[in-house]
SEDREN-64827 format. One record per residue: residue number from 1; residue in three letters; chain; x, y, z of N, C-alpha, C in turn. Coordinates in steps of 0.1 Angstrom, whole numbers, plus 5000, padded with zeros to 4 digits. Atoms other than C-alpha are relative to their C-alpha. Layout:
+-----+--------+--------+------+------+------+-------+-------+-------+------+------+------+
: num : residu : chaine : n.c1 : n.c2 : n.c3 : ca.c1 : ca.c2 : ca.c3 : c.c1 : c.c2 : c.c3 :
+-----+--------+--------+------+------+------+-------+-------+-------+------+------+------+
: NUM :    ala :      A :    X :    Y :    Z :     X :     Y :     Z :    X :    Y :    Z :
...
+-----+--------+--------+------+------+------+-------+-------+-------+------+------+------+
END
This chain:
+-----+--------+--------+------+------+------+-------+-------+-------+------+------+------+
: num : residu : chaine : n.c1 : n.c2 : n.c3 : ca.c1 : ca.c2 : ca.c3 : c.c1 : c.c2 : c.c3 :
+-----+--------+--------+------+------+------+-------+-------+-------+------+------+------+
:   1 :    unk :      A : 5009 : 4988 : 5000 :  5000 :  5000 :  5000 : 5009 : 5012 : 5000 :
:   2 :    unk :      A : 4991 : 4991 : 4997 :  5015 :  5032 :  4993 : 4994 : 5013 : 5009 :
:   3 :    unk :      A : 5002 : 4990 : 4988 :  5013 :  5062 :  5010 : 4985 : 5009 : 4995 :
:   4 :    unk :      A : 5012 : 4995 : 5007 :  4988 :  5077 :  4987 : 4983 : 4994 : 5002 :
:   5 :    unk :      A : 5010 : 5012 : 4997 :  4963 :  5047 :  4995 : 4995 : 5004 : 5011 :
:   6 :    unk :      A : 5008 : 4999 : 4986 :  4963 :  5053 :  5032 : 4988 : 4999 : 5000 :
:   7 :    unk :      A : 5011 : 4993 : 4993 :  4930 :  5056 :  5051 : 4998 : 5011 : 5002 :
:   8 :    unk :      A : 5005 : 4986 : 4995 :  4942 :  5088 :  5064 : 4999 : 5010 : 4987 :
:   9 :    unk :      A : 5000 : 4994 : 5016 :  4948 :  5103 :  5022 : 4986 : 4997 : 4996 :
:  10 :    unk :      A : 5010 : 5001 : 5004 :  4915 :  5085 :  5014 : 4990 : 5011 : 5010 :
:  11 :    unk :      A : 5011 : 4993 : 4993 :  4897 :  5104 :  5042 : 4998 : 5012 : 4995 :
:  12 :    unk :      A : 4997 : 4990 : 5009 :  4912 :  5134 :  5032 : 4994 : 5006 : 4991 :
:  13 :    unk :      A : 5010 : 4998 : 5009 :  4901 :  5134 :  5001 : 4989 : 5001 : 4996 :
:  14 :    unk :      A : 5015 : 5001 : 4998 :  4870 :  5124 :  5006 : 4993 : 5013 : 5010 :
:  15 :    unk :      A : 5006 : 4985 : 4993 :  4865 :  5157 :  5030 : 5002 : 5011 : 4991 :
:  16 :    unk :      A : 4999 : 4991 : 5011 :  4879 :  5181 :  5005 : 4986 : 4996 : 4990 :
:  17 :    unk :      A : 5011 : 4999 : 5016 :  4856 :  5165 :  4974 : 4987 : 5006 : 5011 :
:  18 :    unk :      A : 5011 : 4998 : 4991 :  4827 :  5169 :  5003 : 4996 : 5012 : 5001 :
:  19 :    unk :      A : 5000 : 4990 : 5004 :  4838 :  5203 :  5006 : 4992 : 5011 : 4991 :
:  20 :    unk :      A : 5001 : 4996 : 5015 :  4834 :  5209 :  4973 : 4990 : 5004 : 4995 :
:  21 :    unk :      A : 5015 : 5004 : 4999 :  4805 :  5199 :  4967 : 4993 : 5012 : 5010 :
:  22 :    unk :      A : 5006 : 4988 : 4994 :  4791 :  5218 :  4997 : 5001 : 5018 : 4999 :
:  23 :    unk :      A : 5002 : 4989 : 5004 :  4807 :  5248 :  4987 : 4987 : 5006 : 4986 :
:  24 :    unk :      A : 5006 : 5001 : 5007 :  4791 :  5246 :  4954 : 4986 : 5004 : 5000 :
:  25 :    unk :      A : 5012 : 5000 : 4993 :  4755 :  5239 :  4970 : 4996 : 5011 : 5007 :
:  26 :    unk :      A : 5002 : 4985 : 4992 :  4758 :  5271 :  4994 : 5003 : 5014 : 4990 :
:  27 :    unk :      A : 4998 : 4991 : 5011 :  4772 :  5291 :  4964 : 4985 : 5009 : 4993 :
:  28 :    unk :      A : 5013 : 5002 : 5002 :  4739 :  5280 :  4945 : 4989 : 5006 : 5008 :
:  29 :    unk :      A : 5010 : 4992 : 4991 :  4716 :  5292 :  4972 : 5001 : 5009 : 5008 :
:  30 :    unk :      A : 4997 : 4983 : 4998 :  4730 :  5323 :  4985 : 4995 : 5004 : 4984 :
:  31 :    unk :      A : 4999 : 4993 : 5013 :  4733 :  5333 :  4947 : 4983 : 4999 : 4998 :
:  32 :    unk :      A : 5022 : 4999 : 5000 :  4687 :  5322 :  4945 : 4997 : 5003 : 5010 :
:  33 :    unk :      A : 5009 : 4993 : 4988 :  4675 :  5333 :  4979 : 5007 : 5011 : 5003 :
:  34 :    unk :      A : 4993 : 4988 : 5000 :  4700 :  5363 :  4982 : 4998 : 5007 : 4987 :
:  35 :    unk :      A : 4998 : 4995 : 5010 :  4706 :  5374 :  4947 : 4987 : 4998 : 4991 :
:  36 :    unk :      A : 5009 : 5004 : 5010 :  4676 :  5365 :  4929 : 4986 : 5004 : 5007 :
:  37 :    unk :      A : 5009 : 4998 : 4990 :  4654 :  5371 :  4960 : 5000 : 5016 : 5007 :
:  38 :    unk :      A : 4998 : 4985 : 4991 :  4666 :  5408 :  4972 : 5010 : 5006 : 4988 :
:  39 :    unk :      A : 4986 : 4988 : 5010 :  4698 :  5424 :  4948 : 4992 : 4999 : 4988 :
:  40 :    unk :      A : 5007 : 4998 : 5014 :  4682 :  5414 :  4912 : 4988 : 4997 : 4999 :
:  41 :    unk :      A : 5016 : 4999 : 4994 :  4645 :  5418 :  4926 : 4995 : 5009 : 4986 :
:  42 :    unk :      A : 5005 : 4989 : 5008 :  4639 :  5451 :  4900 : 5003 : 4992 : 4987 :
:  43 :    unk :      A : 4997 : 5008 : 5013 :  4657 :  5430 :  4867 : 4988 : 4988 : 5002 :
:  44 :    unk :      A : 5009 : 5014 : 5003 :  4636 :  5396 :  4874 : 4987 : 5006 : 5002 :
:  45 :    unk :      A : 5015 : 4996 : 5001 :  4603 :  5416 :  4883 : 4997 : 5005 : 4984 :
:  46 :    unk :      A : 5003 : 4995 : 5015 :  4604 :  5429 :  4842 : 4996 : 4990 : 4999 :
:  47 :    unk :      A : 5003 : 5018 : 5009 :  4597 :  5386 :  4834 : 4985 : 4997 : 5009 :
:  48 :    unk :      A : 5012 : 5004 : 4995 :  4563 :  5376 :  4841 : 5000 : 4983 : 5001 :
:  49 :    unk :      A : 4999 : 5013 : 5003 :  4559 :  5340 :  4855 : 4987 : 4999 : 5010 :
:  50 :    unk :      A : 5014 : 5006 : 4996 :  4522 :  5326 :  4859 : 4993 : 5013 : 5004 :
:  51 :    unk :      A : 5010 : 4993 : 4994 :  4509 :  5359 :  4862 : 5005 : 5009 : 5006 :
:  52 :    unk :      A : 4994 : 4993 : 4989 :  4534 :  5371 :  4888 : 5016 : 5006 : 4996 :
:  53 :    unk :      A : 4987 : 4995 : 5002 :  4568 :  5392 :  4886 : 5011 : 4993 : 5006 :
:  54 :    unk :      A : 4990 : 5008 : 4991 :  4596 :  5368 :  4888 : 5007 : 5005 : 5010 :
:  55 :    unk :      A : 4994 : 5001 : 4989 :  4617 :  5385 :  4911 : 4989 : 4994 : 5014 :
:  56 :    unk :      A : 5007 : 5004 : 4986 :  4589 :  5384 :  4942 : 4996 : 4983 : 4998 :
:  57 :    unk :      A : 5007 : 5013 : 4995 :  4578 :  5349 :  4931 : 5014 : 4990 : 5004 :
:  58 :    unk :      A : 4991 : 5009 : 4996 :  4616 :  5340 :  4934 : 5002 : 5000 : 5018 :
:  59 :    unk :      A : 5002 : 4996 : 4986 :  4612 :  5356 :  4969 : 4994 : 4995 : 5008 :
:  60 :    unk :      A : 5008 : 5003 : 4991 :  4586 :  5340 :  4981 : 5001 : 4985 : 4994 :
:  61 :    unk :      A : 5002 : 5013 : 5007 :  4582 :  5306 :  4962 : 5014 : 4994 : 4993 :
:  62 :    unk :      A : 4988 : 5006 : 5002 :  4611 :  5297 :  4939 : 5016 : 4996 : 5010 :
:  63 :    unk :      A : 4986 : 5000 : 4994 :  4640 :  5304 :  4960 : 5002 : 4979 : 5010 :
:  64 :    unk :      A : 5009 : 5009 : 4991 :  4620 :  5276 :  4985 : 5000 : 4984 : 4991 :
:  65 :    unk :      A : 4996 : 5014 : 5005 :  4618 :  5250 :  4957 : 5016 : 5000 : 4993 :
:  66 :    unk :      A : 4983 : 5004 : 5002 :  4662 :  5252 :  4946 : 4997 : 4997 : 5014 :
:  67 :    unk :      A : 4997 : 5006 : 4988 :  4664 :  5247 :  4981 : 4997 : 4983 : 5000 :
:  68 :    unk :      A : 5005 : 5013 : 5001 :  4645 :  5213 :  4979 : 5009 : 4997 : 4990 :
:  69 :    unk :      A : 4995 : 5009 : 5010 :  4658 :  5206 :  4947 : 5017 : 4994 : 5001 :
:  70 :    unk :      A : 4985 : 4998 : 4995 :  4696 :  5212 :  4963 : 5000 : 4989 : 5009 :
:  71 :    unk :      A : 5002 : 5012 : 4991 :  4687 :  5189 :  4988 : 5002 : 4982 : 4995 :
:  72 :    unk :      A : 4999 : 5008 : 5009 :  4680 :  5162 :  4961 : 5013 : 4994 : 4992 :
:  73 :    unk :      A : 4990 : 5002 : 5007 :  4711 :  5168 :  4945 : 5017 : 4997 : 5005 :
:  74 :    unk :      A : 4991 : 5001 : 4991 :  4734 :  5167 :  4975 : 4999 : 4985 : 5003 :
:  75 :    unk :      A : 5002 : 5018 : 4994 :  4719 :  5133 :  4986 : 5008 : 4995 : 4990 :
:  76 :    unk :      A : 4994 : 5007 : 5012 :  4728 :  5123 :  4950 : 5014 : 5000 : 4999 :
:  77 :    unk :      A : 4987 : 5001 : 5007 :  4763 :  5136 :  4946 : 5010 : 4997 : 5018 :
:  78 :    unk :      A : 4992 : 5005 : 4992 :  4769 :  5123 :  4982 : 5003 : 4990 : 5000 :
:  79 :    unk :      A : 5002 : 5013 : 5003 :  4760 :  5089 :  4976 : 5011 : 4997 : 4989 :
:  80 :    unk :      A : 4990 : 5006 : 5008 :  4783 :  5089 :  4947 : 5012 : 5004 : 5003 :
:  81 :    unk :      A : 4990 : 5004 : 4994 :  4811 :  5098 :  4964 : 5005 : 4995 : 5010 :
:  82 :    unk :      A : 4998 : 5015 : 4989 :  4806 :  5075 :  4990 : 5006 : 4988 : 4993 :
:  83 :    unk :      A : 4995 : 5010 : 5010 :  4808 :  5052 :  4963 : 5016 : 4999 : 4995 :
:  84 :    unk :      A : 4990 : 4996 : 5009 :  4838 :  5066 :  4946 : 5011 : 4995 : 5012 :
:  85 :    unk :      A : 4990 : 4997 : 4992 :  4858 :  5064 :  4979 : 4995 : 4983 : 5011 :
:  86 :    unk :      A : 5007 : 5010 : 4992 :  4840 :  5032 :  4994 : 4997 : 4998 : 5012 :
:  87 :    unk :      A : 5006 : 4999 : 4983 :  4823 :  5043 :  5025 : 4985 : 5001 : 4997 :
:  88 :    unk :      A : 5014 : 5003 : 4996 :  4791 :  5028 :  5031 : 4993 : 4999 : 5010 :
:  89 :    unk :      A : 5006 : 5001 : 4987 :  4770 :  5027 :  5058 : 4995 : 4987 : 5005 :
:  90 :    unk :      A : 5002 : 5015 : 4996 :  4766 :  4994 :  5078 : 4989 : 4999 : 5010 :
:  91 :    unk :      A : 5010 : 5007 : 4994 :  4732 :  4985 :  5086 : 5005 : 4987 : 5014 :
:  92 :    unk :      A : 5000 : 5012 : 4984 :  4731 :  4969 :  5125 : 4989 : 4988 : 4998 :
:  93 :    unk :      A : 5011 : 5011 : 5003 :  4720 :  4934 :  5121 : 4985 : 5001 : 5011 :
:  94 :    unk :      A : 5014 : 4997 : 4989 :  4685 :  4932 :  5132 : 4996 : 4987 : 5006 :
:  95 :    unk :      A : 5004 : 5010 : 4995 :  4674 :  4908 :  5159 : 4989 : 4995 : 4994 :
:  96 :    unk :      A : 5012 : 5004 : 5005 :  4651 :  4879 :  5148 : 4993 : 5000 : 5011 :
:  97 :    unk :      A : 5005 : 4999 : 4988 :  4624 :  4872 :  5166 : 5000 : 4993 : 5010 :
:  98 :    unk :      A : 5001 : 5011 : 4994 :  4634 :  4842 :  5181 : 5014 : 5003 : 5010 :
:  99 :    unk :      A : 4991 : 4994 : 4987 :  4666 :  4858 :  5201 : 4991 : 5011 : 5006 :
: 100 :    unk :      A : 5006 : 4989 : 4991 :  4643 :  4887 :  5212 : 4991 : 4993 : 5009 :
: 101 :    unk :      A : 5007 : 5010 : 4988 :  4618 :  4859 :  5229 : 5011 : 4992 : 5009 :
: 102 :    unk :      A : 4990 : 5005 : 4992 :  4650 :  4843 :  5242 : 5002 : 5006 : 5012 :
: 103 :    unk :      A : 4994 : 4991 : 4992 :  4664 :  4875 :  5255 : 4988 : 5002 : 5008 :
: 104 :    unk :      A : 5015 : 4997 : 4993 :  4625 :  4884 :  5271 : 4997 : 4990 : 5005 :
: 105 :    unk :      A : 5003 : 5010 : 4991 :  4624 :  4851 :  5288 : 4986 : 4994 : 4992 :
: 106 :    unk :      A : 5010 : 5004 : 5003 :  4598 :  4838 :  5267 : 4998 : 4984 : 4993 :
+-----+--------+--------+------+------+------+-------+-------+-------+------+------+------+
END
């Protein structure tokens, strides 16, 4: 194994990409519920969407679904680098039923 391999290099890395990622995500939603939601309020209110002046519906409504959708996409791009780096989560075997009436005196 070289030095590169380690556990402590894999961890590493795997916090940086994590990072990354999260920077990204926080980037993303500062830039739609800050910037899209209050600074370019007067530009996005010229576009009409369903009726309403995009900036306030990004204010009140859009901003609200990136959020979710960010949510979506973090699970996603966490999962794949769990994958990428092979850390999985290890389900605790689950008692059957027949050691739980053991253990309960039954």
């Amino acid at each position: 194994m070289s030095d590169t391999d380690s556990p402590s290099n894999n961890r590493q890395s795997y916090w940086r990409e994590n990072l990354r990622i999260m920077t990204y995500i926080m980037a993303v939603w500062f830039f739609v519920s800050y910037g899209c939601g209050i600074l370019f309020v007067e530009q996005l209110n010229k576009i009409k969407l369903g009726g309403f002046q995009l900036g306030f519906w990004m204010a009140q409504q859009g901003s609200i679904y990136v959020f979710v959708i960010l949510i979506f996409i973090y699970v996603r791009l966490m999962n794949n680098l769990d994958k990428k780096y092979s850390f999985t989560e290890t389900e605790e075997p689950q008692p059957d039923s027949e050691s739980e009436e053991k253990a309960n005196g039954h």
